[in-house]
N, C-alpha and C positions, 0 to 999 in steps of 0.2 A: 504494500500500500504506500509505503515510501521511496521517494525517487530523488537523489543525489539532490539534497538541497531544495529542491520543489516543494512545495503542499498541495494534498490532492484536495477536490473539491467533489463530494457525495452529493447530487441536488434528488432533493427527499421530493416527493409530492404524495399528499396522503390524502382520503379522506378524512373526516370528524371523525373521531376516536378507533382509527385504525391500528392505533398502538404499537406503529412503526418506532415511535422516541425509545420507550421499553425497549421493543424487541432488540435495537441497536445498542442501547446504552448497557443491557447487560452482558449480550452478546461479545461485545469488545471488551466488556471486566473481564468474562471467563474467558478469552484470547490472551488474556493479558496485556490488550492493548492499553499503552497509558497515554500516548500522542494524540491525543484527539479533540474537536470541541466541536459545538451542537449551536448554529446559529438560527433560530428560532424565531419565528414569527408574535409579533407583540400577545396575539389574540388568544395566543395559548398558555402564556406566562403563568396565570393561576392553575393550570393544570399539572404542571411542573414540581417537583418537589424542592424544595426549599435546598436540599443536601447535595442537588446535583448542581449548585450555583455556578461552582468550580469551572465546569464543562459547559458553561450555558452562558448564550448573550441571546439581545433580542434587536430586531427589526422590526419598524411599524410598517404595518399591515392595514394602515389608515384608509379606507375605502376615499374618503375624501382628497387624499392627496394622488395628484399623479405623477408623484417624480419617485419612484421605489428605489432606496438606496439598502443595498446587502451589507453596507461596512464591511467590506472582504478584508480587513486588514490581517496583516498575517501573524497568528496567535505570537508561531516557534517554526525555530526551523524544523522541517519534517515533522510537521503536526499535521490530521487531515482533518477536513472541515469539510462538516455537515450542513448542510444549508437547505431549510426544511422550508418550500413555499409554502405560500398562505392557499389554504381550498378556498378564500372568500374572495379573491381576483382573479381579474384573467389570467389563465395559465401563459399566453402569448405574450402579452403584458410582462410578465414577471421574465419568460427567456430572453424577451428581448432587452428590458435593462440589465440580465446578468451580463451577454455578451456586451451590451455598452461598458461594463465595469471592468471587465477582463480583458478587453481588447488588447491593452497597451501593458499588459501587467503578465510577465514572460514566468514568472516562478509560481504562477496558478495552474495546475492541470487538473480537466474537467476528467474525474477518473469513470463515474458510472452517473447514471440518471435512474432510481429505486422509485418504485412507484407500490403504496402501500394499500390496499381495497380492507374495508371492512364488510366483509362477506356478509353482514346482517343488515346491509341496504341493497343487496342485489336480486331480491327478491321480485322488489317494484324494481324494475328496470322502465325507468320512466323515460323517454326521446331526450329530455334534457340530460342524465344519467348517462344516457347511451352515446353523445355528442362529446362528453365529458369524457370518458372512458377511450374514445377512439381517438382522443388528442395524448390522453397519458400514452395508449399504447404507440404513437407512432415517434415519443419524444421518449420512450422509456428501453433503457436495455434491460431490466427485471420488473415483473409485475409480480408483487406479493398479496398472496388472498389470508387476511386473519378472521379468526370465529367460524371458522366455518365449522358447522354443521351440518347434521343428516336433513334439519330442515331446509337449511337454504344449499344445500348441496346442489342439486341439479342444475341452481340459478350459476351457480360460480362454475361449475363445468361448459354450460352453455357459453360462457363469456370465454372460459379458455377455449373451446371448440372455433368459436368464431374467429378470435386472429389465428390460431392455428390453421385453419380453413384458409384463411389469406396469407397464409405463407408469412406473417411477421417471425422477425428473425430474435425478438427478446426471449427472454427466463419466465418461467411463471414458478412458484413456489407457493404452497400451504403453510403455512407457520403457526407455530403458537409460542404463549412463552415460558414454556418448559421443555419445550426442544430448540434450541439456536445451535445445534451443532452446523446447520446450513449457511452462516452467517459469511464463513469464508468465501465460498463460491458467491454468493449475494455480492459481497465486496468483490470480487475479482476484476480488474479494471480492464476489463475487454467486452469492446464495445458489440452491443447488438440490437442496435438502437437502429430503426427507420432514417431520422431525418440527421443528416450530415453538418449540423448548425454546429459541430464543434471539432470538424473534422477539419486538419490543416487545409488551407486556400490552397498551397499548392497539388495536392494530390484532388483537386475540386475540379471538375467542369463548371463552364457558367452558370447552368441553370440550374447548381444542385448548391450555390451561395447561400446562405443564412439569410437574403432577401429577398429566395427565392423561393424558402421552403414554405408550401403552402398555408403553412401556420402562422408565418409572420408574414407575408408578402401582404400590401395593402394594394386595394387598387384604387378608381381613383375617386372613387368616392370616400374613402380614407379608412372603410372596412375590411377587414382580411377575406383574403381568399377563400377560407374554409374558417368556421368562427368556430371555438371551444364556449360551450355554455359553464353559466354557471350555476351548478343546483343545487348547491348550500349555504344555510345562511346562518347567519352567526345568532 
């Protein structure tokens, strides 16, 4: 996870109480990882346990404001950084000021993009949900399903059938949080992610730029191409 100097950069997307923060924070104690920190979306702060301070900063997630700043600043040397968007903005919104922040900044490498599902909303697979879910998948190299159950079971197999059907190229994993032995592979920083928004310019054809990946591409009425809904609310 560490690379000569660099720090890698984990970008988390979860939904409401998918219990990706857990599953990671303890997963990396039993690794005995100690290099780490967890840059956190404001909205979730009270959810947070008071003792994990140490490992924990936060970004506003202010609906109201539209300049979203990460504070990428770099904890340590060879630290990796977690950087857990907000489910309450746009997902497009949020990759595009990461890459604004990273642009010029040579010792950040984007190592995976973890995408966290609480399998106890897939039930209602709502068109907003469904919108939502096919934006994670095409920006995510792992999709992880938590809670899952014999009741909501079929809903979470259907949703992995579906990109499996489309041939996406990400991880899907079942989790819970008394088995993280998976955690490794989770982190493993090989990419199998759809959209090429963090893949060097050089090895890019033109139309596959980061302004040109359907997610963020605006046309010219100033709306994306393909729009990520948003179907949670605070």
């Amino acid at each position: 996870m560490k690379d000569n100097g660099n720090y890698s950069v984990y970008v988390i997307i979860e939904t409401p109480d998918s219990g990706g923060f857990e599953f990671l924070l303890n997963g990396l104690i039993d690794s005995n990882e100690e290099n780490f920190h967890f840059l956190l979306p404001e909205s979730v702060r009270n959810k947070i346990n008071p003792e994990y301070k140490k490992h924990s900063s936060y970004w506003s997630d202010n609906k109201e404001s539209s300049n979203l700043s990460f504070n990428l600043n770099k904890k340590e040397e060879n630290t990796d950084l977690f950087l857990f968007f907000s489910p309450f903005i746009n997902l497009s919104d949020q990759f595009e000021s990461l890459l604004d922040q990273i642009e010029n900044v040579n010792v950040i490498q984007i190592a995976r993009v973890i995408s966290f599902v609480n399998a106890n909303i897939t039930s209602d697979l709502s068109p907003n949900l469904l919108l939502w879910l096919d934006g994670v998948a095409h920006f995510s190299d792992v999709l992880c399903f938590s809670n899952r159950t014999n009741e909501n079971g079929k809903a979470v197999k259907k949703i992995i059938d579906r990109y499996e059907n489309l041939c996406y190229p990400m991880e899907t994993y079942l989790i819970s949080q008394n088995k993280k032995g998976k955690i490794l592979n989770i982190l493993n920083p090989t990419a199998r992610r759809i959209s090429h928004i963090f893949d060097s310019p050089d090895l890019l054809d033109t139309e596959e730029t980061p302004l040109n990946d359907p997610y963020l591409k605006k046309l010219v009425t100033g709306k994306r191409e393909k729009v990520i809904s948003i179907p949670f609310s605070q």
